[in-house]
SELUM-618913 format. One record per residue (C-alpha): residue in one letter; x, y, z. Coordinates in steps of 0.5 Angstrom, whole numbers. Example, Ala and Ser with C-alpha at 12.3 -4.5 7.8 and 13.67 -1.06 7.14 Angstrom:
residues 2
R aa     u     v     w
R  A    25    -9    16
R  S    27    -2    14
END
This chain:
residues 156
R aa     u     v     w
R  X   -56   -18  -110
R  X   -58   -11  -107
R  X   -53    -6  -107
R  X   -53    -7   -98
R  X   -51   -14   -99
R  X   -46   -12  -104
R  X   -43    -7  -100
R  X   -42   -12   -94
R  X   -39   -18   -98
R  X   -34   -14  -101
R  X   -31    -9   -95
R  X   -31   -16   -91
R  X   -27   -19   -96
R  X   -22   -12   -97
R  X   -22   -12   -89
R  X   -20   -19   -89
R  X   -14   -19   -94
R  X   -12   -11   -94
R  X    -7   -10   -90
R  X     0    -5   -91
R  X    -4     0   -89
R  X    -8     7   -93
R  X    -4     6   -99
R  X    -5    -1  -100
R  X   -13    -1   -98
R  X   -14     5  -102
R  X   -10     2  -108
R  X   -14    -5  -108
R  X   -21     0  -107
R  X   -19     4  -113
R  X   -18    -3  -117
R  X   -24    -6  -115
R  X   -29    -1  -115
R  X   -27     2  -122
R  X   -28     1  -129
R  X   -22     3  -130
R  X   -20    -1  -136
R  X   -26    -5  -137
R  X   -22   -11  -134
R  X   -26   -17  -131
R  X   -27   -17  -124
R  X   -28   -10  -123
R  X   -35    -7  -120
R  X   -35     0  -124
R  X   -38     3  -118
R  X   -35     9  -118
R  X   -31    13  -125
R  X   -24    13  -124
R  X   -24    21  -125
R  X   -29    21  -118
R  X   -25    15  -114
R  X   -19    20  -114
R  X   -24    26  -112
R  X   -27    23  -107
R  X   -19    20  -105
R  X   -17    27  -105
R  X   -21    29  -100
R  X   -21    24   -95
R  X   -13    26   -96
R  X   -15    33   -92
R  X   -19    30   -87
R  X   -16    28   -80
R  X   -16    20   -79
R  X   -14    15   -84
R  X   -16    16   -91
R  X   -18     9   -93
R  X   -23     8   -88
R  X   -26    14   -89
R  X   -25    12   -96
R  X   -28     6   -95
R  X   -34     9   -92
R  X   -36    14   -97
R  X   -36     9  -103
R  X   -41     4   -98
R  X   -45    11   -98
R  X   -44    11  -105
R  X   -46     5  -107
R  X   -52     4  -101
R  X   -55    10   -98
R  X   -52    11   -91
R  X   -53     4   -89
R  X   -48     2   -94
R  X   -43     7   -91
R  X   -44     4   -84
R  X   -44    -3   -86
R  X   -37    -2   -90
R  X   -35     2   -84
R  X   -36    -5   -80
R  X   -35   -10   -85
R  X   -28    -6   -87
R  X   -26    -5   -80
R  X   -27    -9   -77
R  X   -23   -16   -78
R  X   -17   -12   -77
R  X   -20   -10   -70
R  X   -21   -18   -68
R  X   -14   -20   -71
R  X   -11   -14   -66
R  X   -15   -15   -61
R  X   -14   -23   -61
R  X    -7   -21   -61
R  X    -7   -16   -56
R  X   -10   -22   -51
R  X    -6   -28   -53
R  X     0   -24   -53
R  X    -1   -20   -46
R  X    -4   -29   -44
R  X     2   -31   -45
R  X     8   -26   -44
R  X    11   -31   -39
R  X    10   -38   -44
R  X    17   -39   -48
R  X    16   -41   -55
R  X    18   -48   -56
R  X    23   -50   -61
R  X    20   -54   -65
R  X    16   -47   -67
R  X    21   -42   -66
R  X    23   -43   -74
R  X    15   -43   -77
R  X    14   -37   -73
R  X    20   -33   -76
R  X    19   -36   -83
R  X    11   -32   -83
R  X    13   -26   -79
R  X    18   -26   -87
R  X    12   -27   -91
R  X     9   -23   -88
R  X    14   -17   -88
R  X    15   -19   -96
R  X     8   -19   -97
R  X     7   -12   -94
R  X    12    -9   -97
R  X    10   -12  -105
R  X     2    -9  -103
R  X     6    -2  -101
R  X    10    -2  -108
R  X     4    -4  -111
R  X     0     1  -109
R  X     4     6  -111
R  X     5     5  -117
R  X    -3     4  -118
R  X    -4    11  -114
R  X     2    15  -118
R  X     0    13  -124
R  X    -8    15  -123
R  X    -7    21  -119
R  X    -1    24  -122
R  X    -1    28  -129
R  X     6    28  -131
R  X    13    24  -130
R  X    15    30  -126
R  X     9    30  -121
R  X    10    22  -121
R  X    18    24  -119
R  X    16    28  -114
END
């Protein structure tokens, strides 16, 4: 498989299940495109050491970090093309889901929510609320423990 073909399965697949924002997209990149510990499942793309460079300066420039982030390791991977198509592919489902909620939202605004679908409505806005928070949990914890040296640091 080329390194292109690559970037675009696996940023499409981290634009469709990343959600929490930054600290969970780069969280979930730095368990995958890492060989931290050799586990199975993580591509080795990038040293550890080089991830947290990198993720430092996406930190200083303006916009988000993780897109930036994203990007620049689809530059690594697969020369510029690779940067766009990470950028795309990352991008991208998150801009449909909001762009669709947006219109569905706007076409129905006046339309009452039957009964019957109220209770499923509430009960997946509370999975979601659970599942974004476990995400942010998750990735402090990951980020913490490879950016930060000490237990004072990791305190503060």
């Amino acid at each position: 498989m080329s390194p292109l073909t690559e970037v675009v399965r696996e940023f499409t697949k981290l634009g469709f299940v990343a959600f929490g924002g930054p600290p969970a997209h780069v969280a979930l990149m730095l368990k995958r495109f890492t060989d931290t510990d050799g586990k199975q499942g993580q591509l080795g793309w990038i040293p550890e050491e080089s991830f947290v460079s990198l993720f430092a300066l996406t930190q200083v420039l303006p916009g988000p970090s993780s897109t930036q982030l994203a990007t620049a390791l689809g530059a690594l991977h697969a020369g510029f093309a690779g940067g766009v198509a990470a950028f795309v592919c990352f991008d991208l489902p998150g801009f449909v889901v909001m762009a669709t909620t947006g219109i569905a939202f706007h076409t129905f605004r006046d339309t009452t929510v039957p009964q019957a679908l109220a209770p499923y409505l509430e009960r997946a806005q509370i999975g979601l609320a659970a599942a974004t928070v476990a995400l942010l949990a998750n990735a402090a914890l990951a980020l913490t423990s490879k950016c930060a040296p000490d237990k004072l640091t990791r305190m503060l």
